[in-house]
Each structure stands twice: as structure tokens, then as C-alpha cells.
VOGU-3710 file (C-alpha; in Angstrom, 3 decimals, decimal comma):
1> xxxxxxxxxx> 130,056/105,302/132,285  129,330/102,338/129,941  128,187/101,286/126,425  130,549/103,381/124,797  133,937/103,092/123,205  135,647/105,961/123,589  136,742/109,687/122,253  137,139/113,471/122,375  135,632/115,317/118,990  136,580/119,033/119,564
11> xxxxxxxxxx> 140,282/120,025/120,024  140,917/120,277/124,208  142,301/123,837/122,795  138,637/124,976/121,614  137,456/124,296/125,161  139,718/126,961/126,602  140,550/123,618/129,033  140,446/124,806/132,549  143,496/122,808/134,258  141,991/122,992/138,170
21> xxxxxxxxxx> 142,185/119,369/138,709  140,811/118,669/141,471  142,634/116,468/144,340  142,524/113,209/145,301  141,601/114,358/148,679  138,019/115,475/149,096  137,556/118,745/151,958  134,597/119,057/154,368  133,355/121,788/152,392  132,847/119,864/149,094
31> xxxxxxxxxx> 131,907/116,983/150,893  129,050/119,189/153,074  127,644/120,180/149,662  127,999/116,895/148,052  129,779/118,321/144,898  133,285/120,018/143,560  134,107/122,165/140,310  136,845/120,894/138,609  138,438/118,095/136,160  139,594/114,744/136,300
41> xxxxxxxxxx> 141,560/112,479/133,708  141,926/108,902/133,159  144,075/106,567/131,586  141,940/103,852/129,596  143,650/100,520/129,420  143,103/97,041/127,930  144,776/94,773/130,328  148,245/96,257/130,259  148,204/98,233/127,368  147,338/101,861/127,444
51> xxxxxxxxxx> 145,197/102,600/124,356  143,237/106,225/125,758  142,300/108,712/128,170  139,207/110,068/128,893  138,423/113,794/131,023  135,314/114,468/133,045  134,320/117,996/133,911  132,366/119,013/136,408  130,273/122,431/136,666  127,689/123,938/138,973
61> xxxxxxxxxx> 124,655/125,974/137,422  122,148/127,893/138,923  119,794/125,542/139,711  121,866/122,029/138,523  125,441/120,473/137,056  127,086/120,557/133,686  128,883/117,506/133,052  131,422/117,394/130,068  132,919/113,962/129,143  136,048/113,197/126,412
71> xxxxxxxxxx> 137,038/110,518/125,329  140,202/109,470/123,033  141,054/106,334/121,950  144,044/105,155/119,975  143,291/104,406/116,064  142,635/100,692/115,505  141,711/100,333/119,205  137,812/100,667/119,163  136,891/97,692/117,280  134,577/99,776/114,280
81> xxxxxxxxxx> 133,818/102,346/117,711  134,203/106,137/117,658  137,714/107,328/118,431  136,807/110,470/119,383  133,521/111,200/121,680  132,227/114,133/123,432  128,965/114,058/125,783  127,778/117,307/127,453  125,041/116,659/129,843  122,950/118,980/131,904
91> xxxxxxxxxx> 121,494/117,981/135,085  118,852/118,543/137,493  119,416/119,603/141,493  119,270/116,122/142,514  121,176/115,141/139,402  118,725/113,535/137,085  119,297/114,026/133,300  117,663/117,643/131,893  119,254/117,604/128,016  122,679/116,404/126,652
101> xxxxxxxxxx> 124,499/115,987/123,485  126,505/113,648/121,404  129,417/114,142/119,255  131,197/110,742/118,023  134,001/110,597/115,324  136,275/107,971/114,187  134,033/104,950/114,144  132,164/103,684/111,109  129,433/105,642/111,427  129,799/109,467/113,002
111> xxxxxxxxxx> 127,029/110,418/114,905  125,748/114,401/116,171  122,866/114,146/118,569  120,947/115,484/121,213  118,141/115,235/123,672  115,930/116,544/126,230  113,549/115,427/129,281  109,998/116,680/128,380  108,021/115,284/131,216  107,627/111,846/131,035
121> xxxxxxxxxx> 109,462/111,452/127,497  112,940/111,676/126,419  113,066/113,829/123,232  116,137/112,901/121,173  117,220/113,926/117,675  120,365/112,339/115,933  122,056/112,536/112,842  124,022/109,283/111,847  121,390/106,827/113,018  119,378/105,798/109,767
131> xxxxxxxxxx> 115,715/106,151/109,852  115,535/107,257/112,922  116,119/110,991/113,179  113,712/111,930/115,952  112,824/109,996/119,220  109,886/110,806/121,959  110,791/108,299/123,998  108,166/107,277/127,479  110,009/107,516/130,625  108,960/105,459/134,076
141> xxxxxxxxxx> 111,351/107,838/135,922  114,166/110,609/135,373  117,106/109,166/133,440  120,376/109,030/134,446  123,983/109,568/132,330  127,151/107,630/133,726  128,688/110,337/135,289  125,467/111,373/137,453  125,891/107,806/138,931  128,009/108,138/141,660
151> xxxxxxxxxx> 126,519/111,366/143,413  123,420/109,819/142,850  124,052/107,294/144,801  126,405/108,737/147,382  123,686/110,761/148,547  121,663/107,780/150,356  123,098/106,468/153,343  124,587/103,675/152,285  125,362/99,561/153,501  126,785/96,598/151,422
161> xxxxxxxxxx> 124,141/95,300/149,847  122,016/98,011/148,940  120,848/98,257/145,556  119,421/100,836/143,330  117,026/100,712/140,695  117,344/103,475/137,767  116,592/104,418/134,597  119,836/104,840/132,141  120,430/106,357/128,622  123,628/105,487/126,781
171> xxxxxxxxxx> 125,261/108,175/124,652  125,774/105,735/121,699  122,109/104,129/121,500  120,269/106,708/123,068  117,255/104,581/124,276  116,671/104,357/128,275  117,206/101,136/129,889  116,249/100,013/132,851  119,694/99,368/135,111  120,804/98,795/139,007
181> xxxxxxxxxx> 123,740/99,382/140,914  124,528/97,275/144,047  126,534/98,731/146,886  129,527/96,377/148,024  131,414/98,324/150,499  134,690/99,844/151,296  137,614/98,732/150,438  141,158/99,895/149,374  142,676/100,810/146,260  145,848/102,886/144,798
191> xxxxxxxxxx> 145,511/105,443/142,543  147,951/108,652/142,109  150,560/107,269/143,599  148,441/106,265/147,519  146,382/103,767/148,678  143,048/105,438/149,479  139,337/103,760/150,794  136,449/103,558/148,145  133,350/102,442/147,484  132,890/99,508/145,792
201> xxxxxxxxxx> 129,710/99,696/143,018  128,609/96,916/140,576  126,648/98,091/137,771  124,284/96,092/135,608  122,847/96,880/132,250  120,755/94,538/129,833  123,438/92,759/127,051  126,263/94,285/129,050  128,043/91,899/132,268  128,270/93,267/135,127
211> xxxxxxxxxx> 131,022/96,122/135,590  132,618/97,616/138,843  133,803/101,292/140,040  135,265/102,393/142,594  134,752/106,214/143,789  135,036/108,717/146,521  132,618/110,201/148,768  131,790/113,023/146,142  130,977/110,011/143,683  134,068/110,789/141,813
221> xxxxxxxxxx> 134,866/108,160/139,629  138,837/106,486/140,977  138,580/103,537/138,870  135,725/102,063/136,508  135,431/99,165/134,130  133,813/99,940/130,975  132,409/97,804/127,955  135,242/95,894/125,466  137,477/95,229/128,611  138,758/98,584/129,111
231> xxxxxxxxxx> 139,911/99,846/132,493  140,058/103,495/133,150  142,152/104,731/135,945  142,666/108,260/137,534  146,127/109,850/136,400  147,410/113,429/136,363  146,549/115,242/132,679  150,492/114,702/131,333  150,018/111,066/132,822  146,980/110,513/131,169
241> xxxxxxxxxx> 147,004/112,238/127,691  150,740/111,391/126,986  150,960/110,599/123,409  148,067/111,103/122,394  147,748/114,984/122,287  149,439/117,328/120,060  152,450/118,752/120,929  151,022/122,102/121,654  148,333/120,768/124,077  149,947/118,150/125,902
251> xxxxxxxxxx> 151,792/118,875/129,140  155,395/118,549/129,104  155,989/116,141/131,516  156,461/112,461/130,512  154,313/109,849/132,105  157,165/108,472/134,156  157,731/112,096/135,545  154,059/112,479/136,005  153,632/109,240/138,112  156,271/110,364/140,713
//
């Protein structure tokens, strides 16, 4: 996940939300077949102060993954950002970018686009971005979408070290970049309430520093730093949404009962 600041456009309501969250605990059978159904949520922090959440869903087609990514992010937060984002991404078998769109809100300047892999271009078409309605972009390689990352990589055998090349496209600009992601090992963290072992990625991208994740052996996404110092952290959906969902479509529970 990177050069973007954060946001969910449609309602969760409109997406008829499915609420199987998936555990923190990965079974043999997901982990034989290298992917899970199911949803995750995040709390997005700046140092101490929760100012989001974000939720990633995860869906197999017949021959590939849907990927569906919300963002939220408190007004005043996003420094002239979107507020609200949505990114639905379709992927290949071996998780390489197919098509996506882009729905941003809140920010300065909303933005509606979307894009496909033709070959060796990336088509795009985008509304908000002036004089530049239509992209064919060339391509040295498939391009990748944050959340493709970590399956991506968790399917090579992997030692500290090891880095991999790849070829990136941010929701916000929409141009590939040329990115890597170095391997640093295992190492413990806590999230939902246990200490759990997780690999330990840095990610670089041109004109952003370096950022670090930590995920499971699915690639599932525990922790990850993302652009303008934000943190995001798996929670529970009343943990992570709390306060900033309406009434009707936020879970009961408060974040302190959430978090035992």
C-alpha cells in the first residue's frame, strides 16, 4: 500500500459488507493454496493519534483475485488528500494487475478512474486529472497494486536479504514506477491482542523513503507504514471503524470492548 492518503467513497452499506473476517491464524488449507476469502480492517494512526481505518477484501475468481480496498480518514487529517478512497483491483493467477479502478473524495481535487493491462501498456482513463484524460502507458513487466505485494512475494522461497524488483502503479498518480522490496526476516510483533512471527518487508519507491510491513504467510498485511507518517495496524471492524461510521453501520462494541 503506499502513495496514497486515505478513504472509503461508497457507503460500507452499498457493499452489502460481508463481515467473515478472517483470523489471525492462517490453516494449512489456505496456506496450501496460498490465498483466503475474507476481510481485514485496520486502524490508521499518526504516531498516537488514531485519525482512520482502512478494509481490504479479498476474493477468488475463476481464473484470478478481486481485491477491494477502503480507506477513511478523519476530516482535516489528509493534508489537501482524499478522505474517502476506494480501489477495486482485478488480478491475474499469479497476481499481477489485469484492470482496477479509482474512486477518491474529500481531497481538493476528486478523482474517478480506471485502467487496464493491454499487453505491454497500461491503459488508464481518469476524470479529475487535467489534460490528461487517457493514458497508454509502455510496460517492462506486469504491474503490481499494494495489496498484490505480499502474496507476490510470499510465493518465492524466501531468506533475509532477498530482494525483488517490480513494476508498481499508485492509485493516486496512476503512472508505473519501477520499485523493490527487500526481505528482512522474521521477527515478532503484537497485533489483536498476541504476539505472533512475521515477515519483515522494506519497500522502496522513487520520492517516497523507505517504508516497512510486516505480514503473514498468506501475505496478509499485520502492520504497514504508509506515506505522511501513518501507521496502519490490524484491529477487529468495531475496533477499527469506531467513530468514524454511522451509527447504523458501525458495530456496537466500543474500541475498549473490542480490544479485549
Amino acid at each position: 500500500m503506499t502513495a496514497f492518503a486515505a478513504v472509503l467513497l461508497l457507503d460500507l452499506r452499498a457493499l452489502g459488507r460481508p463481515r467473515d473476517e478472517v483470523s489471525l491464524h492462517v490453516d494449512p488449507q489456505a496456506l496450501a493454496e496460498g490465498f483466503r476469502e475474507g476481510v481485514q480492517w485496520y486502524g490508521l494512526y499518526r504516531g498516537d493519534e488514531k485519525i482512520g481505518f482502512s478494509r481490504t477484501e479479498r476474493r477468488r475468481r475463476e481464473d484470478g483475485y478481486q481485491l477491494i480496498q477502503q480507506l477513511r480518514l478523519r476530516p482535516g487529517t489528509s493534508d489537501a488528500g482524499p478522505t474517502d478512497l476506494e480501489v477495486e483491483t482485478e488480478l491475474d493467477a499469479d497476481f499481477a494487475l489485469r484492470r482496477f479502478s479509482v474512486r477518491a473524495e474529500g481531497g481538493s481535487v476528486p478523482l474517478t478512474a480506471w485502467g487496464e493491462r493491454r499487453g505491454d501498456t497500461l491503459h488508464v482513463e481518469a476524470q479529475g486529472l487535467p489534460g490528461l484524460p487517457v493514458l497508454d502507458l509502455p510496460l517492462r513487466e506486469p504491474p503490481v497494486f499494494d495489496f498484490s505485494l505480499g502474496p507476490l512475494v510470499m510465493s518465492h522461497d524466501l531468506r533475509p536479504g532477498d530482494v525483488f524488483s517490480f513494476t508498481h502503479v499508485d492509485p493516486m498518480g496512476l503512472l508505473p514506477t519501477e520499485g523493490r522490496i527487500e526481505y528482512l526476516g522474521r521477527e515478532s510483533i503484537d497485533v489483536l491482542g498476541e504476539t505472533t512471527m512475521a515477515h519483515h518487508l522494506r519497500q522502496e519507491l522513487p520520492g517516497v523513503p523507505p517504508l516497512q510491513l510486516w505480514i503473514n504467510d498468506l501475505g496478509e498485511v499485520l502492520q504497514q507504514e504508509l506515506p505522511l507518517q501513518l501507521l496502519a495496524v490490524r484491529e477487529v471492524e468495531a475496533q477499527a471503524s469506531y467513530g468514524l461510521l454511522a451509527p447504523e453501520t458501525a458495530a456496537p462494541e466500543t474500541a475498549r470492548e473490542a480490544s479485549r
